[in-house]
C-alpha positions in Angstrom: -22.0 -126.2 -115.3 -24.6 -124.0 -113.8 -26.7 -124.9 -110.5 -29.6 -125.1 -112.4 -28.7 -127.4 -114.9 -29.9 -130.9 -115.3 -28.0 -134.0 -115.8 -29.3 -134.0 -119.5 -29.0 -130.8 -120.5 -25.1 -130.7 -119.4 -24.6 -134.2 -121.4 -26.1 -132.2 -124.3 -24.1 -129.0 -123.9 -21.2 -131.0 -123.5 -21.6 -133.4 -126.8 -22.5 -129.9 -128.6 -18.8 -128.5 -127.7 -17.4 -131.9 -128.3 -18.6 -132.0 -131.8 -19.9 -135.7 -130.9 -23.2 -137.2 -131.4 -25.6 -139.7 -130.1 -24.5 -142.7 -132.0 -20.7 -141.8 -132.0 -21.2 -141.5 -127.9 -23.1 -144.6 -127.6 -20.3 -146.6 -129.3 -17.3 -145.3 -127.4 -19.4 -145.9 -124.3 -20.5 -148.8 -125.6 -24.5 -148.7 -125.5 -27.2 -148.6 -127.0 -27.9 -144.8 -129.1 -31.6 -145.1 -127.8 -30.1 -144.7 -124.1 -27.7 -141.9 -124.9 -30.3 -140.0 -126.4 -33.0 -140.7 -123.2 -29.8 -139.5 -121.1 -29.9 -136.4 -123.1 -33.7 -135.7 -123.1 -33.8 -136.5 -118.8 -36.4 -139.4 -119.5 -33.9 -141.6 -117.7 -31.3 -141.0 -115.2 -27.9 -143.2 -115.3 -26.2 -145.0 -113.3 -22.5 -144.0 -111.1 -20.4 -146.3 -113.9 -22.4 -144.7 -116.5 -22.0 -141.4 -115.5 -18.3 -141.4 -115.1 -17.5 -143.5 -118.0 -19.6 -140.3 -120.2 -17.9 -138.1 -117.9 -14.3 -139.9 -119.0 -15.3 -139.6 -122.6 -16.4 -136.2 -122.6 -13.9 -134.9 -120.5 -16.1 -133.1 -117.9 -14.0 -133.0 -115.1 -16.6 -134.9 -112.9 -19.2 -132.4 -113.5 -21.3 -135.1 -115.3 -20.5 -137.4 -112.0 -21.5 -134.8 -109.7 -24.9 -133.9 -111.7 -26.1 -137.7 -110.9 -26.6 -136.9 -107.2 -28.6 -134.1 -107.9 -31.3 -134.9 -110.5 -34.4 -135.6 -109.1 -35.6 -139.2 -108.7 -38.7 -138.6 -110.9 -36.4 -137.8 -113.9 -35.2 -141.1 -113.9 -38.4 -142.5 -115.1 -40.4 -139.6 -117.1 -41.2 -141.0 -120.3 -39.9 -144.4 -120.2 -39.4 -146.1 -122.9 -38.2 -149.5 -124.7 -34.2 -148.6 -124.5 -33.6 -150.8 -127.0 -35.0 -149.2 -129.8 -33.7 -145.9 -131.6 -36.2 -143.2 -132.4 -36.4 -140.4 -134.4 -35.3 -138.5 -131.5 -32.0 -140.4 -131.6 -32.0 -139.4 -135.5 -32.5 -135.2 -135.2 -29.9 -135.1 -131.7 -27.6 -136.9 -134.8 -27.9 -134.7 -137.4 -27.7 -132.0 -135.2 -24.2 -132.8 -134.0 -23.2 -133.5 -137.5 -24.5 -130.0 -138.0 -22.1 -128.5 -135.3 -19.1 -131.0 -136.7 -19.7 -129.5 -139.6 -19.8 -125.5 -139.0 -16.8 -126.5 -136.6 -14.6 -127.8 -139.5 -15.6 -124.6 -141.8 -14.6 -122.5 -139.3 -11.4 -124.2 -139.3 -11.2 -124.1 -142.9 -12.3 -120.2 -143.0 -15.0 -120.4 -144.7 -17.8 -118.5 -144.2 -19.7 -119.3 -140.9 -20.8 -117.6 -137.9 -24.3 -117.6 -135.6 -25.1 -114.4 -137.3 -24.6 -116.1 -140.8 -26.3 -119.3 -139.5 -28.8 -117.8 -138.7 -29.7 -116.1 -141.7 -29.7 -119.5 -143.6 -32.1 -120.5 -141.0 -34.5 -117.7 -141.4 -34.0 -118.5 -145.1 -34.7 -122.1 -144.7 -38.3 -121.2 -143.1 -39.4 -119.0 -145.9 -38.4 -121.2 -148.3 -40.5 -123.7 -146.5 -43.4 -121.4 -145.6 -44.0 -120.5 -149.7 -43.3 -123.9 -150.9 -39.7 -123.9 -152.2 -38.2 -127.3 -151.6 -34.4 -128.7 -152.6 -36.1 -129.6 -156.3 -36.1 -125.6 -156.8 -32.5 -125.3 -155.7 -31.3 -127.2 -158.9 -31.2 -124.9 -161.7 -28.9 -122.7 -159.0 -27.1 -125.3 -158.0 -25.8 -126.2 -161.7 -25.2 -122.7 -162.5 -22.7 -122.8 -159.1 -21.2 -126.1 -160.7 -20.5 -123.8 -164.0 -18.9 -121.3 -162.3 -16.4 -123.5 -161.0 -15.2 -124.6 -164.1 -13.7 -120.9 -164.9 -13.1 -120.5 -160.9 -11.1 -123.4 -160.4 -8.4 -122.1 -163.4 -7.8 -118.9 -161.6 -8.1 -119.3 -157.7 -5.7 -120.7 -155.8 -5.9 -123.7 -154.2 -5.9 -122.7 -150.5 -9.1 -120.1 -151.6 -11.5 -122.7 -153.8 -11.0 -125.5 -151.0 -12.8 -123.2 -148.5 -15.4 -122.1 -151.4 -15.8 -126.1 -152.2 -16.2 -126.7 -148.5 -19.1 -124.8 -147.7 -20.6 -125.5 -150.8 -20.2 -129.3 -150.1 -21.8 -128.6 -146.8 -25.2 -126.8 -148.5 -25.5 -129.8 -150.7 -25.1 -132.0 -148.4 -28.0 -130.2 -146.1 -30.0 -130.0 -149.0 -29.6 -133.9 -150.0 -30.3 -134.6 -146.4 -33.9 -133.3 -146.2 -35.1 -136.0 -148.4 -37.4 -138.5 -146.9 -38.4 -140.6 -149.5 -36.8 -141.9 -152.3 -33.1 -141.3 -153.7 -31.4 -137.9 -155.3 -32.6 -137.0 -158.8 -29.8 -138.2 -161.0 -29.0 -134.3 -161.7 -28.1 -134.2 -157.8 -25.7 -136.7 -158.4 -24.1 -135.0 -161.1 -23.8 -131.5 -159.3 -22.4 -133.6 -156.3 -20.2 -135.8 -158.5 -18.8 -132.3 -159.9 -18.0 -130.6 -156.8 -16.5 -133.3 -155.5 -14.0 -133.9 -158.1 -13.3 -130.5 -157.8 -12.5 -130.9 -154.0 -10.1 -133.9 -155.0 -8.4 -132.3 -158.0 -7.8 -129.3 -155.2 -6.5 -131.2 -152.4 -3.9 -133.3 -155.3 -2.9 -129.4 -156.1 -2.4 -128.9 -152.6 -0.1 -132.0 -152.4 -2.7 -133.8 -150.2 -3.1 -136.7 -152.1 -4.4 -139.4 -149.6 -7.3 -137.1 -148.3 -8.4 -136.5 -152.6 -8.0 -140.2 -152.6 -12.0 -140.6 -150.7 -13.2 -137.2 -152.8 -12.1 -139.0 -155.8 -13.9 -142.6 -155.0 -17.0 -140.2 -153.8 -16.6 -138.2 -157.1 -16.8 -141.5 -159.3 -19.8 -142.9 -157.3 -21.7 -140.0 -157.8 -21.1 -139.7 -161.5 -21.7 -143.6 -161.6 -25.5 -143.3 -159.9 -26.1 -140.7 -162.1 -26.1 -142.6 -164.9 -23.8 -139.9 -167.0 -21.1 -141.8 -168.8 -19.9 -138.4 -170.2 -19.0 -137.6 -166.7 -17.8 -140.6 -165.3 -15.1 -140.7 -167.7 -14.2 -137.3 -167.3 -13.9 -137.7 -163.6 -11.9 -141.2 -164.2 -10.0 -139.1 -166.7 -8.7 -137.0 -163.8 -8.0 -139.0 -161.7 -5.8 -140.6 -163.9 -4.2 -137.2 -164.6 -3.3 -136.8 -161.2 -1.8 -140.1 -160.5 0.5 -139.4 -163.9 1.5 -136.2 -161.6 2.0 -138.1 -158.7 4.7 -140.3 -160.2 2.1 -143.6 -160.0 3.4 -146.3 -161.8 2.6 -145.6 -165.9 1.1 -149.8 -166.2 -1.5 -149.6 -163.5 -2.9 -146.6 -164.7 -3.1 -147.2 -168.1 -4.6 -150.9 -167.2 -6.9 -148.3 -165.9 -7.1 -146.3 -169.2 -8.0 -148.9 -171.0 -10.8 -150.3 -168.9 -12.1 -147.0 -168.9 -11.9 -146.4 -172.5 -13.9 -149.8 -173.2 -17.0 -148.3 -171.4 -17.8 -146.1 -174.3 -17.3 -148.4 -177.6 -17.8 -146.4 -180.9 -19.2 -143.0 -178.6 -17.4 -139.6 -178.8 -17.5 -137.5 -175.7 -15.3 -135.1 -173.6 -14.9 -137.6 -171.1 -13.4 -140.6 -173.4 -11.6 -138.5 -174.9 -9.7 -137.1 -171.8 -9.1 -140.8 -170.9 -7.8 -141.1 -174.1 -5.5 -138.5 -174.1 -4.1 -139.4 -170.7 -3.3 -142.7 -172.1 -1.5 -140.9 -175.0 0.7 -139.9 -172.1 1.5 -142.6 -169.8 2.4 -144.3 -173.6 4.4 -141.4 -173.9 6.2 -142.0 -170.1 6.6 -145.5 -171.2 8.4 -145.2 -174.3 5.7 -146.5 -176.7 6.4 -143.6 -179.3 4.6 -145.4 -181.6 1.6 -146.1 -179.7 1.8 -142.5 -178.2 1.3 -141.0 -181.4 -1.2 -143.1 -183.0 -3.4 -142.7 -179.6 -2.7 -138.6 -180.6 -4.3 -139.7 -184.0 -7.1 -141.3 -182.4 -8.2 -138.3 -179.8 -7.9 -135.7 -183.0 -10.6 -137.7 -184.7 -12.5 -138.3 -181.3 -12.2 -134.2 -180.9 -13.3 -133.1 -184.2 -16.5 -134.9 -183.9 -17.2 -133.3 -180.6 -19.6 -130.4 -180.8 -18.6 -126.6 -180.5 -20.8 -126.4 -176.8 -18.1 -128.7 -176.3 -14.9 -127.6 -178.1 -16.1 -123.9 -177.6 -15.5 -123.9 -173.7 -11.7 -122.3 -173.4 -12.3 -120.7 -169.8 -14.0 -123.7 -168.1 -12.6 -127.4 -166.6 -16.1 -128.8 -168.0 -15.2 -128.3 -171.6 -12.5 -129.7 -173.7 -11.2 -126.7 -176.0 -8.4 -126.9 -178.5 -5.6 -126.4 -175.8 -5.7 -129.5 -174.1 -5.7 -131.6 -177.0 -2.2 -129.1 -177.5 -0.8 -129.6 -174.6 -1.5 -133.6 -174.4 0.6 -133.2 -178.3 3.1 -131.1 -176.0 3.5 -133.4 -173.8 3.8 -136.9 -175.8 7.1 -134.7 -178.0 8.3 -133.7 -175.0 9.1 -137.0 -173.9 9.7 -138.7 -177.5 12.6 -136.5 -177.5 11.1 -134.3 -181.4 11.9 -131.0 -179.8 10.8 -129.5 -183.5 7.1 -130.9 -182.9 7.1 -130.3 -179.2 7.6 -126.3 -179.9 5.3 -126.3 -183.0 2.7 -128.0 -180.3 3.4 -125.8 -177.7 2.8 -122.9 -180.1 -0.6 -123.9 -181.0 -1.5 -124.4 -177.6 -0.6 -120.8 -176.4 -1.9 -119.5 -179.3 -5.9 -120.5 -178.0 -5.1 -121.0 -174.4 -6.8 -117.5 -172.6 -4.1 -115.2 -172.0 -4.8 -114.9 -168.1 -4.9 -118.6 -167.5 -2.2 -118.7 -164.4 -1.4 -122.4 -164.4 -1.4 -124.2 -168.0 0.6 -121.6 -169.6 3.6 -122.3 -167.3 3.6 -126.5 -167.7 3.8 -125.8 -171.5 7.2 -123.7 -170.4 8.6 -126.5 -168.3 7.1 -129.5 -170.6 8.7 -127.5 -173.5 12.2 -126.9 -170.9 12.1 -130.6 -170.3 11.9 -131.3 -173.5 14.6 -129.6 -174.9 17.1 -130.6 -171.9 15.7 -134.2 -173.3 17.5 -133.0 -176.8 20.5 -132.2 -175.5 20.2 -128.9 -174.9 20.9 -129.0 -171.1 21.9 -125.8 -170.1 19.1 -123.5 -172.0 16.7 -125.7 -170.8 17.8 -125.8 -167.3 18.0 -122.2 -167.4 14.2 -121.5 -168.4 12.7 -123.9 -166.0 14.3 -122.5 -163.1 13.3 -118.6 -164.7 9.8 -119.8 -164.6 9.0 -122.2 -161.9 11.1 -119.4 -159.6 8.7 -116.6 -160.8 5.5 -118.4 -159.3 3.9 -117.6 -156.4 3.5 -120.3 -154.0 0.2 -121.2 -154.2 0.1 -121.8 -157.8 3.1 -124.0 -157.7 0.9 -126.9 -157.7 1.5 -130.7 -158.0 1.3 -130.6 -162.1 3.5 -127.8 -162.2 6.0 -128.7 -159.3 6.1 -132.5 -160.9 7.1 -130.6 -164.4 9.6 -128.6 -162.7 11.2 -132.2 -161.2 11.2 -133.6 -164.9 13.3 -130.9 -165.9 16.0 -131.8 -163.5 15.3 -135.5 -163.7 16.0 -135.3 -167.4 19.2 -133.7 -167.3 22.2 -136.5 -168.2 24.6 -137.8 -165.4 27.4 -136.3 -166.5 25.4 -132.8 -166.9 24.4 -132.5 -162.9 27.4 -131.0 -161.3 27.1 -128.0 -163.3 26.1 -125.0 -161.8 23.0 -124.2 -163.5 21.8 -127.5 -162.7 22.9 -127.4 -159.3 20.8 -123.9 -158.7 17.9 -125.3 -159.7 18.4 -128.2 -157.9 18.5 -125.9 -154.9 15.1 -123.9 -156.4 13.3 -127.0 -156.1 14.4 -128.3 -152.9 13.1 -125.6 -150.9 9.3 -126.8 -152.3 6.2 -125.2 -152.3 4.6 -124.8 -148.8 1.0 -126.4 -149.6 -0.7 -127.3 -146.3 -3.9 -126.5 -145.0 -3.9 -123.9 -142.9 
């Protein structure tokens, strides 16, 4: 506090280092948000119970209590106004503390943020005012960022694209925000659809699954108001991958599957054919080799009438290339138990997956270990698993590959587990990943 502060301007100061804004003040006071934000702007002065109770909240340490005896008695009623009614005042103190909230939590994340960078944008923002540039300009950019993701988000570790998301997340959502009338273009749903599926598929890798949970429903609603099928079902499609991952019972999500798959009747597209492939799995899981591979049948067919703009994209998440319809193949053998197929699959597969690709290259190793210990050959299998999963660094042992790790150990028979082999990788995957966010 300084002498010549007034009672409003320290309530301000204080909400700005709390991170807390009108509204969310008002309703842990409880009052009305019109009031909080005439506190804030000195057109009314508040009472002793008010004052301490915003002093409580804001943890002031009575300096809130000990402004009310000395602003001036004219403050109290400069400007009065109808308390009951919120104003646009009430709406920019808002946004403005959602503003802090949300440099605050990308300075926590590490992302990029800092007055001097702040202001920049700022300067930016009045230039691109000044000569007429509005949010409808932004697009084209905006979708060439989304692009970039898709051959980002195969090489980066987690830890690095959630700060990149973040900030990101935090433009868009500044830039969706300056709209006054009307609702987002339905190509600003689908860049904010995409970026925040990314953020969920990111926070699954990071083994976060219950904060990807929201980014996921967020994803879908996007996607859904955008009126892109293609992408909806591509974004339902990973979802469903990741709760296959995460051990979620097979039923419910191919109850899912199928729901999903009957949105598109007689259409071919990337996204009904990822659900489809994921349901090849979870038949797969569930011991439906019959089903599993006549579902296999059905995505070759869906993917060979997909166009090469499609089919072509090997380095990006927003294509569906040749190696994912492999690996899905790699995947439903692995778990039939036709270790001949699964290796002939998993061949094919390596043979047009990008030879940099850090992640996919390794589950076809473990599905290929699993696979084999699924055969009978317990020890060999064993053995590879724990060579590769021991070789990756820690931030690309994500959930995928740490859940294909476990199925090599949770395919080895009873009578197999004492061994010592087995017992070392037991060990290996005990000691986990380390995936929080720091």
């Amino acid at each position: 506090m300084t002498f010549s502060e007034t009672f409003g301007e320290a309530l301000r100061r204080l909400m700005a280092d709390r991170g807390i804004g009108v509204r969310a003040l008002a309703r842990q006071v409880p009052c009305d948000a019109g009031h909080v934000s005439e506190l804030c702007h000195g057109h009314k002065g508040p009472s002793d119970q008010l004052a301490a109770r915003l002093d409580e909240i804001l943890s002031a340490a009575g300096e809130l209590v000990a402004l009310t005896r000395t602003t001036p008695e004219d403050a109290v009623q400069v400007g009065s106004v109808n308390s009951g009614a919120v104003h646009a005042d009430d709406l920019d103190e808002d946004d403005e503390m959602q503003r802090r909230r949300l440099l605050q939590a990308l300075t926590t994340l590490g992302a990029a943020s800092s007055p001097a960078v702040e202001a920049i944008e700022c300067i930016r923002d009045g230039v691109d005012r000044a000569i007429g540039r509005d949010e409808s300009s932004h697009l084209g950019e905006w979708e060439e960022t989304v692009a970039e993701y898709g051959y980002t988000y195969l090489l980066l570790p987690p830890q690095l694209l959630l700060r990149e998301l973040a900030s990101d997340l935090v433009a868009v959502q500044r830039i969706a925000g300056r709209r006054t009338q009307g609702r987002l273009t339905p190509s600003w749903y689908r860049v904010t659809g995409v970026l925040a599926a990314l953020m969920a598929k990111t926070l699954c890798n990071m083994g976060q699954p219950r904060m990807a949970r929201a980014w996921w429903v967020t994803a879908q609603h996007a996607a859904d108001t955008s009126g892109d099928l293609d992408l909806g079902l591509w974004i339902a499609g990973e979802r469903l991958v990741y709760g296959l991952y995460e051990n979620r019972p097979p039923a419910i999500l191919l109850c899912k599957a199928d729901r999903m798959a009957d949105r598109a009747p007689g259409i071919s597209c990337r996204g009904l054919l990822h659900v489809r492939t994921v349901r090849a799995q979870l038949l797969a899981l569930e011991g439906a080799e019959a089903e599993a591979t006549a579902e296999l049948q059905a995505c070759e067919e869906i993917f060979g009438r997909l166009p090469m703009s499609v089919t072509g994209e090997v380095r990006s998440v927003a294509g569906w290339a040749e190696d994912r319809l492999r690996y899905t193949e790699a995947w439903v053998y692995a778990h039939t138990g036709d270790h001949d197929r699964l290796d002939a699959a998993a061949a094919r597969a390596v043979a047009v997956l990008p030879s940099d690709d850090p992640r996919v290259r390794v589950q076809l190793d473990l599905l290929r270990a699993a696979g084999h210990v699924r055969a009978g050959d317990t020890s060999e299998g064993v053995r590879h698993a724990h060579a590769v999963y021991e070789a990756q660094p820690d931030e690309h042992r994500t959930v995928m590959v740490t859940s294909l790790a476990r199925q090599v150990a949770e395919a080895v028979p009873a009578h197999s587990r004492d061994e010592p082999v087995v017992a070392g990788y037991r060990e290996l995957l005990a000691s986990g990943p380390r995936r929080a966010i720091t």
